[in-house]
N, C-alpha and C positions, 0 to 999 in steps of 0.2 A: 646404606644403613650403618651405625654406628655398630661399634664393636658390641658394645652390651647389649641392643638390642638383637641384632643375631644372635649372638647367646640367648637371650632371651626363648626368641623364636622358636631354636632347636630344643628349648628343652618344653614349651609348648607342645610342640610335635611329635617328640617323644610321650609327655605324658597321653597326647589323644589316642597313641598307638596302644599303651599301657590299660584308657580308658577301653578301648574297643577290644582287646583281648579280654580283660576280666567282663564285658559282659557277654562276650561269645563263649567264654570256657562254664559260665555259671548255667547258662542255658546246655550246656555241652553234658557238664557235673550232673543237674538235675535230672536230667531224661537219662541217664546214660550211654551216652553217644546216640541217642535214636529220639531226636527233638520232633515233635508230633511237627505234619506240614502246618497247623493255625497257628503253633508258637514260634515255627520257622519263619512264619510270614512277619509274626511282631518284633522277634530279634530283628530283623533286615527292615522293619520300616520304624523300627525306634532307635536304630543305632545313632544315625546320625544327631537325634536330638538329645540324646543322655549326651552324647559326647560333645555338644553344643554347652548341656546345661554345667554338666559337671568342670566345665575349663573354666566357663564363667566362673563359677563358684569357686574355684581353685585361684584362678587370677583376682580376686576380689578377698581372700583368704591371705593376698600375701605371696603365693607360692615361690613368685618368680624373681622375689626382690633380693635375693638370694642366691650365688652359685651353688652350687651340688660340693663343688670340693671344701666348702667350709660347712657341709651341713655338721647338725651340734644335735643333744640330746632333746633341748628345746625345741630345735626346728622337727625334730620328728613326733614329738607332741602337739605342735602347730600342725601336722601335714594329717596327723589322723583325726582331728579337730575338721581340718578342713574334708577329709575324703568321708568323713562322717555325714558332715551336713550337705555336701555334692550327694552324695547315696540319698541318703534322706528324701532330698527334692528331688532327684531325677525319679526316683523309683515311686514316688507318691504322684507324679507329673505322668507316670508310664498307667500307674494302675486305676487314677481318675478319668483318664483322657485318651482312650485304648483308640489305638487310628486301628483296631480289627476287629469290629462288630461290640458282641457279647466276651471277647476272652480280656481276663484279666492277665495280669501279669502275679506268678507264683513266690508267694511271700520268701518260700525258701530262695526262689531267683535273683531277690533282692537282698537278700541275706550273705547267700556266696559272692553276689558280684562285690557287696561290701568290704569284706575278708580276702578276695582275693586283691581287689583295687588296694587294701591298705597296704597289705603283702607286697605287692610290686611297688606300689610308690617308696615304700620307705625301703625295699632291696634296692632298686635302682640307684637313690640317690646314696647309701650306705657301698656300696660297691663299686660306683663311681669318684666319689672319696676317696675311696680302698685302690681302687689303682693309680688313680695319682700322686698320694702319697706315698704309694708302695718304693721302696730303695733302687732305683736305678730307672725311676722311668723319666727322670730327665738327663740331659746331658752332659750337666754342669759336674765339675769334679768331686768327689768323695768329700773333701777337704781336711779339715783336723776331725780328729777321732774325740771326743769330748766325755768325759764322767760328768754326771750330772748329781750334784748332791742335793738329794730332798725332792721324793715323792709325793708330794700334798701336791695341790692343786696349781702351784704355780710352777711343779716342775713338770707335771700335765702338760699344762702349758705350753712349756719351754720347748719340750720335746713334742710335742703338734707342729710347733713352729717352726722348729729346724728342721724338721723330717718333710713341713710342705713346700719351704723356702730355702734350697739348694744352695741360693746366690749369698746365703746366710756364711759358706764357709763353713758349716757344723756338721760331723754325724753325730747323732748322742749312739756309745755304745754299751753303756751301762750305768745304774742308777744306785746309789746309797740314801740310806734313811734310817735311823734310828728306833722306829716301828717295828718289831721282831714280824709282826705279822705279816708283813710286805715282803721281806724276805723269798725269793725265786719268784714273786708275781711278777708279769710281762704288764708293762704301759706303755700303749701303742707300739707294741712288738718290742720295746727292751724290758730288757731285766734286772731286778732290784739283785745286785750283787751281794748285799750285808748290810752292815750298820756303819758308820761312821769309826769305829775302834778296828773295822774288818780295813782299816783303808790302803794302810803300809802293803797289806798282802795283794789287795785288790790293784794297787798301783804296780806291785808287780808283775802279776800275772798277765793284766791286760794293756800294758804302758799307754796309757790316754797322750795325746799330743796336750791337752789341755785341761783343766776341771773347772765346771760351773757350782757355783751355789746358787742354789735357785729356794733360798728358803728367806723369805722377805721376813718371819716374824722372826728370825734365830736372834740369841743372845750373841754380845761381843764375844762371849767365850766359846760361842760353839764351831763363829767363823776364826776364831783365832786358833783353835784346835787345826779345823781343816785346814787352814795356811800353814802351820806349823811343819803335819804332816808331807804337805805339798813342796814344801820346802825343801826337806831331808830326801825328798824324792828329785827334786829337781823339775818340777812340773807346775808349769804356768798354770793360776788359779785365776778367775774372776768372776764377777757376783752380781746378783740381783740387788738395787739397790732396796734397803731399808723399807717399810710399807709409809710410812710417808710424805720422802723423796717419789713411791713409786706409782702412787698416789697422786701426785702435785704435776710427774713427767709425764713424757709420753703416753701417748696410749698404746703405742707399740712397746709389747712384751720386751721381744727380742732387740729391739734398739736400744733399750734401757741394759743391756749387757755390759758392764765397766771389771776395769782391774780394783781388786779389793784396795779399799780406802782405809787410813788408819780408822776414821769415824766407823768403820765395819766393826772394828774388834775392839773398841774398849772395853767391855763390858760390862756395858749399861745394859741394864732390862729393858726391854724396847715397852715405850707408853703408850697406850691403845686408849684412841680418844674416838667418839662420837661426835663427831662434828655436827652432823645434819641434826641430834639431842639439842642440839643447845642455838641452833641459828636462827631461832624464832627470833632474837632480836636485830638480828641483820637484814634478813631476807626481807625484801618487798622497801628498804628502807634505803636512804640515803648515806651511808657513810664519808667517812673522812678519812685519809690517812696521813698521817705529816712523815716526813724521811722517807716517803713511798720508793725511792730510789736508791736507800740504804740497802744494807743486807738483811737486818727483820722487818724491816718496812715492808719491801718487794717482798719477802715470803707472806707478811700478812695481803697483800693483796693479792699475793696469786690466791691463797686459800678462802677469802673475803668473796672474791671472783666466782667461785664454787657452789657460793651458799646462796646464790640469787636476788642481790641486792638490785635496786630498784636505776643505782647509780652510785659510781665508786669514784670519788676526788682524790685524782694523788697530787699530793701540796708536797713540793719538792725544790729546793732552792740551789741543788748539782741538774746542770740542764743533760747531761749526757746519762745519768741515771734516771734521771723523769723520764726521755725519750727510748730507754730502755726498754723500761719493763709497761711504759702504754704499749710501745708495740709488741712487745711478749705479749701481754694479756691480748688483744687485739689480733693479731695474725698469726702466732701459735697456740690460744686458746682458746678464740673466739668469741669473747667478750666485746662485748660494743658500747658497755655502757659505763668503759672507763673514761674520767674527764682529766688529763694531764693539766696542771697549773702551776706556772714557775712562780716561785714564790718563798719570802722569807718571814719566817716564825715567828721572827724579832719586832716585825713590823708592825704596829695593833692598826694603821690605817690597812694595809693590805688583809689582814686575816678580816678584819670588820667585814671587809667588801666581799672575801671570798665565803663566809658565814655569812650575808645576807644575799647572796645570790643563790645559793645553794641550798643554804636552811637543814644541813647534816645531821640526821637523828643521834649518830653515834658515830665517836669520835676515837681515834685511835691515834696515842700521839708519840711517837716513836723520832722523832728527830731530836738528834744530839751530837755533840760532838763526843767521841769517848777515849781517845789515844791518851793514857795517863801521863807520860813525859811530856806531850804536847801542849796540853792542859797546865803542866805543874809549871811551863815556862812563861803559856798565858792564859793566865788568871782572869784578867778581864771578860776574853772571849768565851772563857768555860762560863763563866757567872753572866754574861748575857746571851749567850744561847742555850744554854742549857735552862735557868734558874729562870732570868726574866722571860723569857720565849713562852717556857709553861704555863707563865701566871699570864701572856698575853691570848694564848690558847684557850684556857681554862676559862677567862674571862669570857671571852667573843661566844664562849660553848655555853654560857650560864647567860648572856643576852642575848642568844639570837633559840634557844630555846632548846639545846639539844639535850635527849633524855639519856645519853650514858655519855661518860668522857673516861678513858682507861688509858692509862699509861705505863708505858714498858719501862721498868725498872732497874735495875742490876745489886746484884750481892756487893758493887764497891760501897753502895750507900750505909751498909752494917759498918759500925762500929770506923767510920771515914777514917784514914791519914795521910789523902789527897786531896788537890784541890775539887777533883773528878769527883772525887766519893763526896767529897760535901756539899758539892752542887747539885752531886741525883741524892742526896738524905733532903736537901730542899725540899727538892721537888715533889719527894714523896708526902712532905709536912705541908705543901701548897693543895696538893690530893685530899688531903685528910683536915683538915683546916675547912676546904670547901664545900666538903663531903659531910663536915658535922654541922653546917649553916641549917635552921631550918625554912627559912628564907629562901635556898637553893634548890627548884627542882631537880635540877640535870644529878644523875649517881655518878659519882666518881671514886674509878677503882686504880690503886695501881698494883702490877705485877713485878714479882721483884724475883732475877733468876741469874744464874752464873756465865760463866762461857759459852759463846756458840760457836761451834765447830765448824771451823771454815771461814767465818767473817770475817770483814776485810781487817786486816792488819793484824788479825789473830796470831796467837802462838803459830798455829797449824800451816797458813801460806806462810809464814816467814822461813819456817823449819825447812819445807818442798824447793823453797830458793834456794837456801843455805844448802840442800843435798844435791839439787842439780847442778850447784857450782863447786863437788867435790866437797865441800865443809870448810870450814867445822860448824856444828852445831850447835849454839850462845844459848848455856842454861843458868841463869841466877844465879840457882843454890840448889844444892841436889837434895835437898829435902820439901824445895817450893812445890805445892797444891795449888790444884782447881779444881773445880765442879765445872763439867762438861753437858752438854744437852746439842740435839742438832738444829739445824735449824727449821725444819717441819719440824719437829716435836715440839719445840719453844713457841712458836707462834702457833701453832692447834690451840697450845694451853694456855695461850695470853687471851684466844680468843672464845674461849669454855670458859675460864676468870671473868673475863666480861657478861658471864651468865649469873653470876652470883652475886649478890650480897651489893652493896653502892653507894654506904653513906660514907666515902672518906677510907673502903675498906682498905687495905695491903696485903695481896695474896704473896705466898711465896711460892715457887713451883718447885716437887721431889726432884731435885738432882742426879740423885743415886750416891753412888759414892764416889768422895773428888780420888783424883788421878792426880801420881806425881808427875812435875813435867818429865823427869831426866827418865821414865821408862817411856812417855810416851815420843818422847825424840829416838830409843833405841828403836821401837817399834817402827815409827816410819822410815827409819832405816834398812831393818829389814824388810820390811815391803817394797822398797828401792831396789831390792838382790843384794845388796853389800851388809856386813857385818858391822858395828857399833867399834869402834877403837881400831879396829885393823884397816879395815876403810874409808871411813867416816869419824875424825874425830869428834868430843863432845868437851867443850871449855865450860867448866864454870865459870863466871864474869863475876859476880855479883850482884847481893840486892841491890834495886835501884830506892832511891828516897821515898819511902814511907810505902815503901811496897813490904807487903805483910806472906807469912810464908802460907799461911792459911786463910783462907776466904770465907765467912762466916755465914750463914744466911739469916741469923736473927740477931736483933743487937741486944744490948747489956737492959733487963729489965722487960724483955719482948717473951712473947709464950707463942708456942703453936695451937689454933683452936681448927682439930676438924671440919672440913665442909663437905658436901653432897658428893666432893670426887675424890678417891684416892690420892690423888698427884697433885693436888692442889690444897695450901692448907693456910688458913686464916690467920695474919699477926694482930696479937692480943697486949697492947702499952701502953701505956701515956700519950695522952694527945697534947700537940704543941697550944698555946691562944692562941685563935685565929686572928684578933686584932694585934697584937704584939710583933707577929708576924707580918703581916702587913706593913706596922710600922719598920718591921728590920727589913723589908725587900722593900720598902721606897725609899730607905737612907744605902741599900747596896747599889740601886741603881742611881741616884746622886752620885756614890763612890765610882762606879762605872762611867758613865757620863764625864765628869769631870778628869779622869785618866787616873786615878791615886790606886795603883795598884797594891801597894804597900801595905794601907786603909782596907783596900777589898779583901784582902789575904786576912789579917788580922780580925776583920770582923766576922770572916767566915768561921771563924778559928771560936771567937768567943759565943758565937749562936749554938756551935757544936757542943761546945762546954760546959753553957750553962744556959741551957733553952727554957720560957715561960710555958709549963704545961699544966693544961685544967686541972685539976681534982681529980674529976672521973672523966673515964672518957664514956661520951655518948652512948646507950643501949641501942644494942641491935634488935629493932625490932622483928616479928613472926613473918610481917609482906617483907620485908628487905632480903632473905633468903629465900633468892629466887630456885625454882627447880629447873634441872637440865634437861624437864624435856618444853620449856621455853614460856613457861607460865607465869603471872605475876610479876611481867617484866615492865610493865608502864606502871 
């Protein structure tokens, strides 16, 4: 017999024992220890069949799908649910259908045997819990003595976990929280030490080997507080990631345990988005994603993955990132109804063929190339994968019938003085251009948002190189900015955009406030152990050509207009002509074709400077403001 199932068994067995005591003590309770001989005879000739009826009922409720050492508040809600409706029938089955003549069975006998049966099921299983997790009843070592900051639910959690999984390395021995209230309360036998300002003292008093943060929602400032602290103490800190990272990982709590990331502490507001609000237009539907092997691409398909799409295409033209993240979704999250397709953006015979195989309600189109020096060296490749790719995209999306097309944007496109930046302000004018046809049913939105923290060739991995090879650390200009976001939070919000609004819109996503680089190189510094200048030095270089010290997110002439979400806010300008433009992307792709880089530079340069824009732009109509909880989206 398999291990679970003996498990199983013995807690069967257990319960039948539990069953056959509570109705011998009710019959015991009621008489007074002196059970008349006719209701003697019906205990001893009903026992067996209450306790026949009641396991069924019990086994059929659920009971057993479940160990005892992880029962939960829920499971003892389910367990009096079920010894409710066991009572119930056994006792109506005892008093219609008496195997002893004329005696009935005494309402009160049914009553205590209820009370007490709930009594024992829910001690047993609460006590059983209680001693397995109790502190030393395994064998495995003590290990680091752990503070655990942040009492809400996930540091609940935290400490269930560690107190039921020894092999974890943890004891939590005490808890901080910012909640005056909490203060001296014990959760699951520890104790809330103080607040967060108590911490210097509290590190002395009780020297942790270790401190966890186990607070997913905190601001960058709160973990940066506790680092700070931890610091000056000399005591290893590390954290619960983020709620969107923690969200997107594991399901296991306690694996998602990491050393604090600079991304921890910036101090961004963290953005709290409603996914499941707004996935009516996903779910049950075909999507698309192009760059699915990128670093927002693959986060929009893990998150895309979540919302129950009917079938998810990742069009991916790097074969080692296609094969990536299908088997991510695939064998670490279970999705089966990813389709991998190698495949280039550029091509209008391939995309034709993978939009009429497919038939993609909604299109997500995240492939680009984005490395600015890369770009400013070839010009070409920026302006035919980036600019012509879109308009082959965008095409295939308007004849093969698909009803949203959304594309991921960037802040280089404000106000361009790269080649990069002028090939995604194209592209947002190819968005908007399409999106004002009225010819065109498919909506198209694009999303337009700053740095993602982490992605590849980012400020962020180049900085973690440069410190693990000692330094120095390469900053521009020490008054250079950016707007930072992670990357669950950036794609949450490209794909709640995709909920709104569709004729040609350009959302911009709340950034918060940009970050200089040269603090956030000190900062990963210190979270390295070593000090800024004594350790690790930090070189200014220089700006690089037509790198700007600030990152704008609106251009010259653009306004912000409110939409349905906080974080998300409507650009309000001039629209380009959609035929003028047309004419300029089939004489850049001549320029292309033909190799005249010189010609494609320059003409990039003169469409940026003096672009043909309507009159007005297009009115938003009342249906095009879709709402986020997923209505009025066809």
């Amino acid at each position: 017999m398999k291990r679970f199932n003996r498990h199983r068994l013995w807690q069967l067995v257990a319960d039948a024992g539990l069953i056959a005591l509570a109705w011998y003590l009710a019959f015991e309770l009621r008489f007074d220890h002196g059970v008349p001989p006719y209701y003697d005879t019906l205990f001893r000739r009903t026992i067996l069949i209450v306790i026949g009826i009641k396991l069924a009922v019990f086994v059929l409720s659920g009971f057993y799908e479940r160990w005892w050492r992880y029962v939960s508040v829920r499971d003892m809600w389910g367990a009096a649910r079920g010894v409710t409706i066991a009572s119930l029938v056994a006792g109506l089955t005892v008093y219609f259908f008496s195997p002893v003549g004329q005696v009935r069975l005494p309402r009160s006998v049914a009553i205590l045997d209820w009370l007490l049966l709930l009594g024992l099921v829910a001690g047993t299983r609460l006590l059983a819990r209680t001693l397995i997790e109790r502190p030393g009843t395994t064998l495995v070592a003590r290990g680091k003595e752990v503070l655990v900051a942040g009492a809400g639910d996930a540091g609940q959690l935290v400490i269930r976990e560690l107190q039921r999984n020894r092999q974890l390395g943890y004891t939590p021995v005490g808890l901080i929280d910012d909640d005056p209230r909490k203060r001296n309360l014990r959760i699951h036998g520890v104790r809330v030490l103080g607040t967060t300002s108590d911490l210097p003292r509290i590190l002395r008093d009780n020297k942790p080997d270790e401190v966890l943060i186990a607070i997913p929602s905190a601001a960058g400032e709160v973990r940066q507080r506790i680092v700070n602290v931890t610091r000056e103490g000399n005591v290893p800190v590390k954290t619960l990631p983020g709620l969107y990272e923690l969200i997107s990982g594991e399901s296991d709590l306690a694996g998602q345990i990491r050393p604090v990331q600079v991304e921890d502490v910036l101090g961004r507001e963290p953005v709290e988005v409603d996914l499941e609000a707004s996935a009516a237009y996903v779910r049950d539907q075909t999507v698309l994603v192009t760059g699915a092997g990128g670093s927002i691409g693959s986060e929009l398909c893990r998150q895309i993955a979540r919302l129950g799409p009917q079938r998810l295409v990742l069009v991916e033209q790097w074969e080692t990132g296609l094969f990536e993240i299908e088997r991510e979704l695939v064998d670490e999250r279970g999705f089966a109804a990813a389709v991998p397709v190698l495949g280039d953006c550029k091509s209008r015979t391939k995309m034709r063929q993978i939009f009429e195989r497919y038939k993609p309600a909604v299109v997500f189109h995240a492939a680009a190339y984005k490395h600015v020096p890369l770009l400013e060296a070839n010009p070409l490749e920026s302006v035919r994968n980036n600019v012509l790719a879109t308009r082959v995209v965008a095409e295939a999306a308007i004849e093969f019938g698909a009803r949203r097309f959304v594309l991921v944007s960037t802040d280089k496109a404000v106000n361009p003085k790269t080649v990069y930046g002028h090939s995604k302000a194209l592209c947002e004018w190819i968005v908007e251009a399409y999106g004002a046809r009225e010819d065109v049913s498919t909506r198209f939105v694009a999303v337009r948002f700053g740095n993602v923290l982490g992605s590849s060739g980012s400020v962020i991995p180049i900085f973690r190189r440069q410190i693990a090879k000692g330094g120095p650390l390469t900053v521009t200009h020490p008054d250079m900015m950016r707007y930072f976001m992670t990357m669950p939070e950036a794609a949450s919000l490209v794909i709640q955009a995709g909920a709104i609004g569709g004729r040609g819109d350009v959302f911009v996503l709340d950034m918060g406030e940009p970050v200089r680089i040269i603090d956030l190189a000190m900062q990963m510094i210190r979270l390295s152990g070593k000090e800024p200048e004594r350790d690790i030095q930090i070189d200014i270089v220089g700006a690089r050509p037509g790198e700007k010290l600030h990152e704008g997110l609106f251009s010259e002439g653009e306004t912000a207009v409110p939409t349905s979400h906080p974080k998300i806010t409507r650009v309000s300008g001039p629209i380009v002509d959609g035929v003028w433009l047309q004419d300029e992307l089939a004489e850049l792709e001549r320029l292309v074709r033909e190799g005249d880089t010189l010609e494609v530079v320059t003409r990039l340069s003169s469409m940026m400077r003096a672009p043909r824009l309507l009159e007005a732009p297009p009115p938003i109509h009342a249906d095009e403001e879709d709402t986020l909880s997923g209505q009025k989206l066809h």
